[in-house]
N, C-alpha and C positions, 0 to 999 in steps of 0.2 A: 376510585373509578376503575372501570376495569382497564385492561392492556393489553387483551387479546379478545377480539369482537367475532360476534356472529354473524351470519353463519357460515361463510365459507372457512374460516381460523378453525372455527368449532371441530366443522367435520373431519378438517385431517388430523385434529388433537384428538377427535375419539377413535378413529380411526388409529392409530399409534396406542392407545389407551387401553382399547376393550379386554386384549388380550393379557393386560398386567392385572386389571382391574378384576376382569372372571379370576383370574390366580389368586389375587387377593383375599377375595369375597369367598373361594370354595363355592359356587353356585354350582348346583348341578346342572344338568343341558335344560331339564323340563321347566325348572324355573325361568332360565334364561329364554326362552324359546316362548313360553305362556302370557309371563309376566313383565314383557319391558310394557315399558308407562305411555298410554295413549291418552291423546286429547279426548275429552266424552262427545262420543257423536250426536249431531241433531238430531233432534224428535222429528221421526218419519209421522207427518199429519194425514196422509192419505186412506182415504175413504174405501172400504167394501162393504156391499151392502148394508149401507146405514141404517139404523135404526133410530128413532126420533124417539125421545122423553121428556118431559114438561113438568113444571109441578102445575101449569093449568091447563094440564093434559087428561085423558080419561082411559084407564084400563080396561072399561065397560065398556067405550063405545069407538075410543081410539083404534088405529089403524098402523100403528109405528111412522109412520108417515110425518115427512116436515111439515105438515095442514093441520096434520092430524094425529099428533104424535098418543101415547100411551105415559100412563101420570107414573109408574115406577118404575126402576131399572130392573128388579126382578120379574116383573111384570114382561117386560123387552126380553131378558135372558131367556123366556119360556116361550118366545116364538121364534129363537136362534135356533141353529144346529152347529156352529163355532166357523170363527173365521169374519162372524161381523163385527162393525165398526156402531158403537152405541152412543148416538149423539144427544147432548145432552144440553138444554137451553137453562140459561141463567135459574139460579136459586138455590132453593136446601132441598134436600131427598134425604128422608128421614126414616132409614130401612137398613138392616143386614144384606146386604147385598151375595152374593153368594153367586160368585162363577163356576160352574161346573163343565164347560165348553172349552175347547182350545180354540186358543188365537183369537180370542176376545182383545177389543181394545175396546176404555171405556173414555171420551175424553168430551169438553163440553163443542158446542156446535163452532163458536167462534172462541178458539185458542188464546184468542189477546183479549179479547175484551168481555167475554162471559166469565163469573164468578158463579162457579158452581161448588155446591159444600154437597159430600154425605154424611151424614150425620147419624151417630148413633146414641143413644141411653148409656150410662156409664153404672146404674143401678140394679138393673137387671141380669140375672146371670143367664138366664137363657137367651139375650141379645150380647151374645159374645165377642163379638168382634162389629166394625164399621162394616169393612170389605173380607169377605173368605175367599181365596183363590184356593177351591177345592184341588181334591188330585187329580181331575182329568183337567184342570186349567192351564196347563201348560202353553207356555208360546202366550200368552196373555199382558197388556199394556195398561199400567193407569198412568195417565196423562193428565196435566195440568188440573188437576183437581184439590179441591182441600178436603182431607177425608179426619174427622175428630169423633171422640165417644168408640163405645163398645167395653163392653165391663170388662174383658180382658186386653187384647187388642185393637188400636186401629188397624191395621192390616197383619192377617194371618196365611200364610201358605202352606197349603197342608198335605197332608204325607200320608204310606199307607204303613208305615213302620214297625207299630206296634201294633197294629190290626191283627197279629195271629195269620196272615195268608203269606204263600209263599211268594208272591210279588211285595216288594217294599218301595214303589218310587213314590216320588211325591211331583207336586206341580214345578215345574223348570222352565227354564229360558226364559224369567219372567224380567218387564222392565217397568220399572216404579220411576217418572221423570218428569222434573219440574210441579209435583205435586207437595202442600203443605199440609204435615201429618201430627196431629198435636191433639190435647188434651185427652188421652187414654185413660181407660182404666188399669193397666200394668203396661208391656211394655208397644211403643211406637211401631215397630212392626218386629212378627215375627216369623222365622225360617225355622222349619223343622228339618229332619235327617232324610236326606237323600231329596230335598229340594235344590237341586244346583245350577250355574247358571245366572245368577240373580242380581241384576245390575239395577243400584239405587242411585239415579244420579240429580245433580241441580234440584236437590230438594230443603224444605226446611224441615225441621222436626223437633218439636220440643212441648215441653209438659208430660212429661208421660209420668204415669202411676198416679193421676189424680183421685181416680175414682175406691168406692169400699173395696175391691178387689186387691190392692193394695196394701190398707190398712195394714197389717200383718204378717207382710209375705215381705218387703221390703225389697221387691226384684220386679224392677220397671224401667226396660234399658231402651234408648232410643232405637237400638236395632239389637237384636236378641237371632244370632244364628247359630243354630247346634245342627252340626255336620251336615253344614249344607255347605258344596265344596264350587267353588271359582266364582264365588258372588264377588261382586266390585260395588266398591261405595266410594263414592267421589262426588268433590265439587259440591258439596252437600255443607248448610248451616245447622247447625247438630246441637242446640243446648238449653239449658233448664232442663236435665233430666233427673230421676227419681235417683237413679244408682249411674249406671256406665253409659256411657254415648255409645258404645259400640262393644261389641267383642261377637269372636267365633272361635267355637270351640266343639266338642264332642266327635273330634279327629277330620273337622272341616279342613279342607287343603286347596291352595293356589287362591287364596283370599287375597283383594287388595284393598286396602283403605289410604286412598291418596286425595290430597288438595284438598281438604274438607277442613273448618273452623268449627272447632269443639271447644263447647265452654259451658262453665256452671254447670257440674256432674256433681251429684249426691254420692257418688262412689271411684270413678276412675274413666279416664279419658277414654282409650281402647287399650282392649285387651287381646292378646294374640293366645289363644288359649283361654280355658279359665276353673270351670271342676268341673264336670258331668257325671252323671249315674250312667255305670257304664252297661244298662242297657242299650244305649244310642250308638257305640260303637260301635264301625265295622270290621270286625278283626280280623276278616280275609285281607282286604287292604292295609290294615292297621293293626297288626297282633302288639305290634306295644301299648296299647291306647294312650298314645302322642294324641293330644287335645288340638295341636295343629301341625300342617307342616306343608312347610313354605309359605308361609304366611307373608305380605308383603303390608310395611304404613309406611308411607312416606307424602313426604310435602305437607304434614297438616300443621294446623295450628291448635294447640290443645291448651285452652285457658284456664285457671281455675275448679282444679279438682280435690273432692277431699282426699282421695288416697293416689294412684300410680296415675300418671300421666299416662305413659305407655307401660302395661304389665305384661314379661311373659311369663308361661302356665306350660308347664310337661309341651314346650313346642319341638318342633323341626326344623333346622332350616329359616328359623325366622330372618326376616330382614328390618330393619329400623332407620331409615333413610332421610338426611333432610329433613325434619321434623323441627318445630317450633316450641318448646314448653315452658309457658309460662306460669305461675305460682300455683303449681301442683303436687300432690301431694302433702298438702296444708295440715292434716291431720294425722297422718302415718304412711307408710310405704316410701318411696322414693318417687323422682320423676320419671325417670328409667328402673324398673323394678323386676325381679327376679324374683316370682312366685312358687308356689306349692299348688299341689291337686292329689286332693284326698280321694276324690269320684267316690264318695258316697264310703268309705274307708270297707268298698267290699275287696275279703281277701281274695278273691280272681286279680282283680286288676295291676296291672303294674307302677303306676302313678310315678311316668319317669321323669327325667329333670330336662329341664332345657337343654338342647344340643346343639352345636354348630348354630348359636347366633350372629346378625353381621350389624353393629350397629354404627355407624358412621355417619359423620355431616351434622350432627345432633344440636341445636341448640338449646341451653337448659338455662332460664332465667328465673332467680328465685329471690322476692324481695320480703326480706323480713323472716321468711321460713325456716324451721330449724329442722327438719329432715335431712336424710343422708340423701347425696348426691344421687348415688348408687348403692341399693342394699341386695344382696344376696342370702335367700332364705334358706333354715334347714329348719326341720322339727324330728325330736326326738320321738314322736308317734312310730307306730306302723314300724319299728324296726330302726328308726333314722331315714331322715329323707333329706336330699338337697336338693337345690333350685337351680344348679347348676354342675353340669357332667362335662371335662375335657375344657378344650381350651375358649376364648370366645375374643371373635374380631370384631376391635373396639376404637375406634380413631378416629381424627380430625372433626372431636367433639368440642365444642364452647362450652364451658361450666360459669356460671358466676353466681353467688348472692351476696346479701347485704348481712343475711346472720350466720350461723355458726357453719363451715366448710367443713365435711367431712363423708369419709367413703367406708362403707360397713361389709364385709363377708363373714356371715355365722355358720360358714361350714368346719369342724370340728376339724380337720385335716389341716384347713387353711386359714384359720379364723383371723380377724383382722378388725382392728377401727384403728382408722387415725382422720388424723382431719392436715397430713403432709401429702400432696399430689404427688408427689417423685413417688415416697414409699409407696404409695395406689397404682402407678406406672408401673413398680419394678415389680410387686405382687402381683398385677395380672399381666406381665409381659405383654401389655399393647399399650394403647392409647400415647405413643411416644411425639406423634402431631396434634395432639388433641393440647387445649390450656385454660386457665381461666384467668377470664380476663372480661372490662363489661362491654355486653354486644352494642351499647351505646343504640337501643330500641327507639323506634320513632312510629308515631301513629301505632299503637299496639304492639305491634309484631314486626315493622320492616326495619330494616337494618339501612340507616344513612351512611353518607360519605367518609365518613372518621369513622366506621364500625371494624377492629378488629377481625369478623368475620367476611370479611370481602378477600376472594380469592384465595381462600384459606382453605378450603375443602378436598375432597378426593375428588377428583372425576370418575362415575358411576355409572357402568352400563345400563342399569337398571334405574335411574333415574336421567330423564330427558325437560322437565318444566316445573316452576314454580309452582307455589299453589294459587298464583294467578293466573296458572295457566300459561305462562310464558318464556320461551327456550331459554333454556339456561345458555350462559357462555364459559370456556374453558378460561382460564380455572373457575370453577364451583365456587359459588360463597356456601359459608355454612349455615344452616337454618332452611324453613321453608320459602323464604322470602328472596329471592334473584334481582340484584340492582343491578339496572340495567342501564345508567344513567349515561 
């Protein structure tokens, strides 16, 4: 039980706190300043000029009108000029939808009690996507909708990047909330480079890469963002997907992925980083092509993945906070993993190692799994590469499994296996509060009365709530789960 209550205790222990804590952590200002951990705000419902769609509405003869509404949303988009509200009465609407407006919002007429699906083909390639949030769709809302199909994606946001012209933005400040996004052709939604902005919150998302689009290509992630920078994903049910529930990469920055249940991944939980062709790079911003930086996961719960629970990729700055991992990594990598980035093995690129990671609060529960705890990658390619540059702050992590214990670095400088925690401690000079021991799990992922991890953790500027959503109290437990008994 805890011993020290919220929230007046609280405040003056972060208060006292923040300033050991940034010391700790190495946080730079911008992190600190961008990325503390907000509750997701409500869905603003309010209405501008609405427009009315039906599926026993008539394009022909309708009027957009609530009497009189108009049978497709495309149909509606073509007597906008941006900024209206597109109401949308119970049913399927079975079309490519395609915003090319700013400040479109598309949601059904009554939020609670209308089931409205878009629906797209997963067979055709020229019906590419469910929903396109083209490049001038910036400022644009999908609301409470279930959007499935599109032989590529269900939701695409697109960019002018590689167009050859010397403007590159793509659509931004977009908000994807309380909508259920499933059965794709590849992946659940996608962000291209210089789409930024991008807040996916209380959403479900899962099935992706059902469709032939897939077949071959084996890259069908529930959210897929290459350098699109300050997107937030939260509070989001993330699983059954083809490969990764998440990642962002192609030198996307100030990413957050908090309070989200991820589980049943074909490939890895999230990935902070991961490889890109480094045309997508911005190397005004980015001359090292660092895949992220300042990346933010914290609070989730990541169940059941074939390879990394959380992977990082040539990051910056990553952070690892609070997280929950249970039996992942089933098939290789670790739960916490330290990866490689080839970007396409062209010789321009740098493909540098992780820097200045902060991984703390960590819960890692592994039953029956014989993967390394922690593995740190090198490959002899490319000259030699490692997965890891300089030092890395690593603490007041819970380890436990039921099969073989052990901690791996394949960097030639430093190479290492042992399956002794002390020699893993004194090798990477941290993790001296971190232990293993069992988090005594209840209900999935919450940590009961007799758990070890209660009041075990750092107090963290950068994290403020569970992944239910609910203030933590000083001292921290560890994991995503806050008993607050």
């Amino acid at each position: 039980m805890k011993t020290i209550r919220c929230p007046f205790l609280m405040s003056v222990f972060l208060l006292l706190f923040l300033i050991s804590c940034n010391a700790n952590l190495n946080f730079s200002p911008v992190v600190v300043e961008d990325l503390g951990e907000q509750l997701s705000q409500a869905a603003d419902y309010s209405v501008v000029n609405g427009v009315f769609c039906s599926p026993e509405g008539s394009d022909a003869l309708g009027e957009g009108s609530q009497g009189n509404p108009f049978r497709t949303i495309n149909h509606a988009l073509s007597h906008c000029s941006g900024g209206e509200t597109i109401m949308l009465f119970e049913g399927t609407y079975v079309e490519e939808v395609k915003i090319d407006l700013p400040n479109i919002t598309i949601r059904p007429v009554d939020v609670v009690n209308d089931h409205v699906i878009i629906s797209n083909v997963l067979d055709d390639e020229e019906q590419s996507f469910a929903v396109w949030i083209y490049v001038d769709g910036s400022g644009c809302r999908l609301q409470n909708l279930e959007i499935m199909g599109g032989y590529y994606y269900g939701v695409k946001v697109e960019t002018m990047w590689d167009w050859g012209e010397p403007e590159r933005y793509g659509a931004s400040n977009i908000i994807i909330e309380d909508c259920i996004i499933h059965d794709t052709g590849r992946d659940c939604i996608k962000i291209t480079p210089n789409c930024d902005d991008i807040t996916i919150r209380r959403c479900e998302i899962f099935r992706s890469g059902v469709g032939p689009a897939n077949i071959h290509a084996d890259n069908a992630e529930g959210i897929d963002n290459v350098n699109g920078d300050h997107m937030i994903v939260q509070d989001c049910y993330i699983h059954d997907i083809a490969t990764t529930g998440i990642y962002f990469k192609g030198g996307a920055q100030n990413c957050v992925v908090e309070r989200n249940i991820i589980e049943n991944t074909g490939f890895s939980g999230v990935l902070i980083g991961f490889d890109t062709s480094t045309d997508y790079f911005d190397l005004e911003v980015n001359p090292d092509y660092y895949e992220s930086i300042n990346g933010v996961v914290r609070n989730n719960v990541i169940i059941n993945t074939v390879y990394a629970g959380i992977g990082l990729y040539a990051s910056k700055n990553a952070r690892v906070l609070n997280n929950t991992l249970i039996n992942t990594a089933k098939e290789g990598m670790s739960p916490i993993y330290f990866g490689l980035s080839f970007q396409d093995w062209d010789p321009a690129a740098n493909r540098p190692a992780n820097v200045d990671p902060g991984i703390y609060n960590n819960l890692i529960y592994q039953d029956g799994i014989d993967s390394p705890m922690i593995l740190i990658r090198y490959a002899d390619e490319l000259g030699g590469m490692s997965a890891l540059e300089g030092s890395v702050k690593m603490d007041y992590n819970c380890y436990y499994t039921t099969g073989n214990l052990y901690f791996e670095d394949r960097r030639p400088q430093s190479e290492l296996y042992t399956d002794s925690f002390l020699v893993w401690q004194s090798h990477l000079n941290a993790e001296s509060h971190s232990f293993l021991e069992n988090p005594l799990l209840k209900n999935r992922y919450m940590i009961g009365l007799d758990s070890p991890c209660i009041n075990s953790g750092l107090t963290l500027a950068l994290v403020s709530y569970d992944v239910d959503g609910r203030e933590r109290c000083v001292p921290y437990d560890i994991g995503a789960f806050e008993l607050n008994e």
